[in-house]
TORLUMMI-109810 format. One record per residue: residue in one letter; x, y, z of N, C-alpha, C in turn. Coordinates in steps of 0.02 Angstrom, whole numbers, padded with zeros to 5 digits, always signed. Layout:
// TORLUMMI-109810
aXYZXYZXYZ/...
END
This chain:
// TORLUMMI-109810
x+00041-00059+00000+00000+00000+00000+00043+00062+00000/x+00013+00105-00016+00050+00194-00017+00024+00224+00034/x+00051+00278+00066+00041+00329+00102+00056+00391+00084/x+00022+00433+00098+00035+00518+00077+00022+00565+00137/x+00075+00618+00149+00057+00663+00199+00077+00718+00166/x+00020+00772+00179+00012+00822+00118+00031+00903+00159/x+00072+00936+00127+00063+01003+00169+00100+00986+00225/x+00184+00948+00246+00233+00939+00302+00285+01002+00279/x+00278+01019+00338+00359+01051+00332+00430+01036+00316/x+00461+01063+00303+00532+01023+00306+00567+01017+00361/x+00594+00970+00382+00596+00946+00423+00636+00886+00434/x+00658+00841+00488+00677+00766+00517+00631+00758+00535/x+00573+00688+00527+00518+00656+00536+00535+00586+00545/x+00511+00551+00609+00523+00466+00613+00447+00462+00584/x+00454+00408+00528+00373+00371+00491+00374+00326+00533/x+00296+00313+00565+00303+00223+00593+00243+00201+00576/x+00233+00140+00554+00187+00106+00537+00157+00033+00611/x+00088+00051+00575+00056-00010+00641-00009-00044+00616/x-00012-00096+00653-00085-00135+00622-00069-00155+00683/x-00140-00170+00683-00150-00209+00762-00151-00290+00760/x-00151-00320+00704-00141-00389+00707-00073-00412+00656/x-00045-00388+00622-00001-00373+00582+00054-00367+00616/x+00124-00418+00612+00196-00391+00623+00228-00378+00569/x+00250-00322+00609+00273-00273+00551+00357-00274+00564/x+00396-00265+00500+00460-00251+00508+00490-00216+00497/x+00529-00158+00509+00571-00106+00482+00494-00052+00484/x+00466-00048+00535+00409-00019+00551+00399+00064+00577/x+00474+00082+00571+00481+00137+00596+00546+00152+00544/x+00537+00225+00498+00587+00229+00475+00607+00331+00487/x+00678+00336+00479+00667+00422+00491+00656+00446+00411/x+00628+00511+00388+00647+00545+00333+00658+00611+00328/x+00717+00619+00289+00738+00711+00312+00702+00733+00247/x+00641+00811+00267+00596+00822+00207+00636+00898+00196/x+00628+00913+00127+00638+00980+00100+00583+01003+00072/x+00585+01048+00019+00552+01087+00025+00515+01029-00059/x+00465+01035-00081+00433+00988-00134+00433+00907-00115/x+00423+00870-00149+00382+00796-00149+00456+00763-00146/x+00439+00722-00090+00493+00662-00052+00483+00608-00042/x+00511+00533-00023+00483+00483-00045+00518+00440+00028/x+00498+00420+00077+00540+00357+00122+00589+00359+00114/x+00655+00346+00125+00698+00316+00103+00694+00231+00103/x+00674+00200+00143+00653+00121+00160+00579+00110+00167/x+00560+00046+00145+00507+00044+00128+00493+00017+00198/x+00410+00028+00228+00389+00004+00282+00375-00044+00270/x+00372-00137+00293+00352-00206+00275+00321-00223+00332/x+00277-00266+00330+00233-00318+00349+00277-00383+00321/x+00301-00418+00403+00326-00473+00415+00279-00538+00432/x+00212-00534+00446+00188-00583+00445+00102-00572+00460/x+00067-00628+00470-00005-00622+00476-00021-00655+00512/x-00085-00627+00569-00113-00694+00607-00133-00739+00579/x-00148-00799+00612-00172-00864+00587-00200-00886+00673/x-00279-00892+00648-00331-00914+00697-00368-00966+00694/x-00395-01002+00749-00430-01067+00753-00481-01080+00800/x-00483-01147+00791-00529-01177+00862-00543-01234+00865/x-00547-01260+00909-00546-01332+00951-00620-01321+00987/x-00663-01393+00965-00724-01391+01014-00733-01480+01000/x-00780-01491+01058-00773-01563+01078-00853-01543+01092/x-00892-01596+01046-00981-01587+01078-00998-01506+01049/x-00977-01476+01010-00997-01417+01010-00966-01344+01063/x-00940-01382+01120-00914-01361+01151-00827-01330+01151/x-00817-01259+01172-00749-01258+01158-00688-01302+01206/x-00640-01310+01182-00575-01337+01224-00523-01300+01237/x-00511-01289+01306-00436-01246+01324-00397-01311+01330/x-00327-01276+01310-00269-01304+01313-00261-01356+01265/x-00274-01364+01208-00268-01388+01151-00204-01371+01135/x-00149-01381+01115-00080-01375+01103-00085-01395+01016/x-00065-01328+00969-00081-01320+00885-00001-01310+00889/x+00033-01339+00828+00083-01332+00813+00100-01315+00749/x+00151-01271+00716+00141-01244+00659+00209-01267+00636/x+00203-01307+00560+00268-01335+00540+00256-01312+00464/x+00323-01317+00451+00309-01296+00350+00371-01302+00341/x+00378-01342+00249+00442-01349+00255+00496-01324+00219/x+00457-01247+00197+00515-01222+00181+00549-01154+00254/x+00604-01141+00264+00624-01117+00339+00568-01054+00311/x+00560-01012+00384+00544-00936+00389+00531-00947+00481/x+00553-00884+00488+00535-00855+00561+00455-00823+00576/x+00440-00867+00618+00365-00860+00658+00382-00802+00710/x+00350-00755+00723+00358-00715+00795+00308-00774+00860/x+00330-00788+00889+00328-00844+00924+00329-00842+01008/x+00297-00829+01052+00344-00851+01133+00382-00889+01150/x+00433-00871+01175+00486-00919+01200+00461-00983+01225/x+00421-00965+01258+00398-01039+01281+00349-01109+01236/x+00318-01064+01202+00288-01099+01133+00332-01108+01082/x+00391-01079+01081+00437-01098+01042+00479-01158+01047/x+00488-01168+01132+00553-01220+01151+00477-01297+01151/x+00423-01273+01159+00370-01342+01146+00382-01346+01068/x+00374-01315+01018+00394-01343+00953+00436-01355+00918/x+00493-01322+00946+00555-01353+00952+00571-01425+00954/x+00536-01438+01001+00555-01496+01022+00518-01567+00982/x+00472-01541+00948+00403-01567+00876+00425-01554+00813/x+00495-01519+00815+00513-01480+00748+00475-01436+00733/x+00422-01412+00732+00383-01339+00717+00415-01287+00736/x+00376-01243+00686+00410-01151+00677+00395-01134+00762/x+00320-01155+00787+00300-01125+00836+00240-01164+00862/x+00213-01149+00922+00147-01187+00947+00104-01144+00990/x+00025-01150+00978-00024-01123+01020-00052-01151+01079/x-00074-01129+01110-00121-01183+01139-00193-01129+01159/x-00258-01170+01154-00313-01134+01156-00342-01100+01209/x-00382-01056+01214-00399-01028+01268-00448-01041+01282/x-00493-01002+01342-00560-01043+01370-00619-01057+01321/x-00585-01000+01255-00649-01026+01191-00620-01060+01146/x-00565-01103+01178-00558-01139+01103-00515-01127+01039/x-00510-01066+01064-00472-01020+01019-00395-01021+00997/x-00360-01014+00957-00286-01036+00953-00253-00956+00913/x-00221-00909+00909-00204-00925+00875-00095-00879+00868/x-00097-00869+00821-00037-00880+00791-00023-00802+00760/x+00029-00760+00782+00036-00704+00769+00123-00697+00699/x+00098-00634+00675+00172-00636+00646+00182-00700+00600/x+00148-00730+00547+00155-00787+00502+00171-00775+00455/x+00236-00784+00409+00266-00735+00336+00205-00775+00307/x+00186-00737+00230+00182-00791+00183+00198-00865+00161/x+00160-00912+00147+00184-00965+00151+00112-01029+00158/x+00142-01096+00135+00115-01131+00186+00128-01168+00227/x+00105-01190+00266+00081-01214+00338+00068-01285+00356/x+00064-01321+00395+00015-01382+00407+00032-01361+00508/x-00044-01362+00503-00060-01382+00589-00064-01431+00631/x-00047-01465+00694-00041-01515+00695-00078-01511+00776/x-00148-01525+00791-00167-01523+00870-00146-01592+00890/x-00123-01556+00965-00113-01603+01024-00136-01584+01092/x-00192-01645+01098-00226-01629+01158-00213-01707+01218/x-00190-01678+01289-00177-01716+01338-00193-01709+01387/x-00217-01724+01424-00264-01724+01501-00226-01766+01565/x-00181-01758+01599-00143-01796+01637-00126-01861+01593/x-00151-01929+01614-00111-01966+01552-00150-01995+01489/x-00223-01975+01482-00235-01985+01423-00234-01941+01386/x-00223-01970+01307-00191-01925+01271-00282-01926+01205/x-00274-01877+01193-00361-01860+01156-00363-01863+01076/x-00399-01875+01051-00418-01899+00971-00433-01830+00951/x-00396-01814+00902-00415-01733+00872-00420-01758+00787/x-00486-01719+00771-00494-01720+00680-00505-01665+00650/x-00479-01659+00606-00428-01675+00574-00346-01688+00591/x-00329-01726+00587-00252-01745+00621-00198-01689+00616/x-00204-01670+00547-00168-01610+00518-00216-01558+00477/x-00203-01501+00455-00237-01456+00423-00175-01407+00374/x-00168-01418+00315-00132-01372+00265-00169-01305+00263/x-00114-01248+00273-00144-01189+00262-00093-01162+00216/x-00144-01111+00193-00075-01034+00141-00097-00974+00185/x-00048-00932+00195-00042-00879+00222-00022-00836+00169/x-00061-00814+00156-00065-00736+00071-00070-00682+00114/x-00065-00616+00066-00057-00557+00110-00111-00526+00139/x-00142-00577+00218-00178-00565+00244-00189-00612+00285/x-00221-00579+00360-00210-00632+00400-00290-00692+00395/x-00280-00750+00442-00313-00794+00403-00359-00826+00472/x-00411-00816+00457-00468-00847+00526-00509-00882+00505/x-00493-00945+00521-00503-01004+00507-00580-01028+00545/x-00607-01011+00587-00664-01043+00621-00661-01106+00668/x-00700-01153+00661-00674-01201+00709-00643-01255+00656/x-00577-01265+00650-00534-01307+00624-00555-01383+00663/x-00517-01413+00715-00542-01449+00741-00584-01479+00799/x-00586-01557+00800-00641-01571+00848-00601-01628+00878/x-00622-01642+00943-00594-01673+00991-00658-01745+01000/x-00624-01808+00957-00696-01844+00944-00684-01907+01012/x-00632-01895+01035-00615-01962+01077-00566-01957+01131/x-00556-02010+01180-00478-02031+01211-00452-02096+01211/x-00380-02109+01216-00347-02170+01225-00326-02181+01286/x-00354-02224+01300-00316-02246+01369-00272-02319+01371/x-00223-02328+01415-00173-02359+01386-00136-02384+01473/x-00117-02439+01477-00093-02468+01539-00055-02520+01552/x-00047-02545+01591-00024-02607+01618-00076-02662+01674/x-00097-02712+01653-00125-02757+01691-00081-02807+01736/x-00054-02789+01791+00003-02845+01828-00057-02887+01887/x-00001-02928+01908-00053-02982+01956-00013-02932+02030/x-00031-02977+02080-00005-02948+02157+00075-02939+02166/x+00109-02971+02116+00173-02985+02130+00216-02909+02081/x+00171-02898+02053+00184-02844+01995+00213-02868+01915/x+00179-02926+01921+00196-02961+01835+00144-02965+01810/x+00150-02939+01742+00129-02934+01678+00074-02988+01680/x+00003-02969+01656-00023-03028+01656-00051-03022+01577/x-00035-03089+01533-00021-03091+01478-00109-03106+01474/x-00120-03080+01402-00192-03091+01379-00272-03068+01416/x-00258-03047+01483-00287-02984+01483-00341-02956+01438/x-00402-02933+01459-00443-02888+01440-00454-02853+01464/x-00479-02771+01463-00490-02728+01481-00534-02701+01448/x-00590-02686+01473-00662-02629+01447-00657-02564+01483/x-00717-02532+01448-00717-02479+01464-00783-02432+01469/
END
């Protein structure tokens, strides 16, 4: 986009640019004006776009849904440190996790695409999320997705031993 400011003095002027969901880079630039039509010296950029979601189970929303954002060509996510060292550790750019509505989402996303990957865990069972993954593109604009996924199930998973604490082979378990 262009900007115009009409009728400035001459002058040293810092330009800064802002969007409220938009990270922006090189967002602040100075320009020394004279007297007739002047131009930036550096262009103001937009470094990335939100990317939004949601998790609901029954219709219902889910906190703490853990969304992870992977893609495989590199770029820098603006990210929290701490959602960073969780996808780190998943290989992802970065990770969300939902809030009391369910909600996810993901600030600062260059262009590009994407695949999402929910992980939902409740002390030790671990929860059935569908779609498993979700491919996205991030174009120049940010991207609100609605409710992406749903939370259709859980696994539960154990050990059956006798009194002695051995394995007892063949075992059934319901539920």
């Amino acid at each position: 986009g262009r900007f115009a400011f009409r009728n400035v003095w001459p002058g040293r002027y810092q330009v800064t640019a802002s969007h409220p969901k938009w990270s922006l880079s090189n967002a602040s630039v100075v320009a020394q004006l004279t007297w007739g039509n002047a131009e930036v010296p550096d262009d103001l950029a937009v470094a990335g776009y939100p990317l939004s979601g949601g998790v609901l189970s029954e219709g219902k929303p889910v906190a703490d849904v853990l969304v992870f954002l992977s893609s495989t060509t590199p770029s820098r996510v603006s990210c929290p440190p701490v959602m960073l060292e969780l996808a780190a550790a998943r290989g992802a750019l970065c990770s969300a996790s939902t809030d009391d509505r369910g909600q996810f989402e993901f600030g600062g996303v260059p262009c590009g695409e994407y695949t999402l990957v929910p992980v939902y865990r409740r002390g030790d069972a671990a929860f059935e999320v569908t779609p498993a993954s979700v491919a996205v593109k991030i174009e120049h604009a940010g991207l609100a997705m609605g409710v992406v996924f749903q939370v259709t199930g859980f696994g539960v998973s154990g050990l059956v031993r006798d009194s002695r604490g051995v394995g007892v082979e063949g075992a059934v378990v319901t539920v």
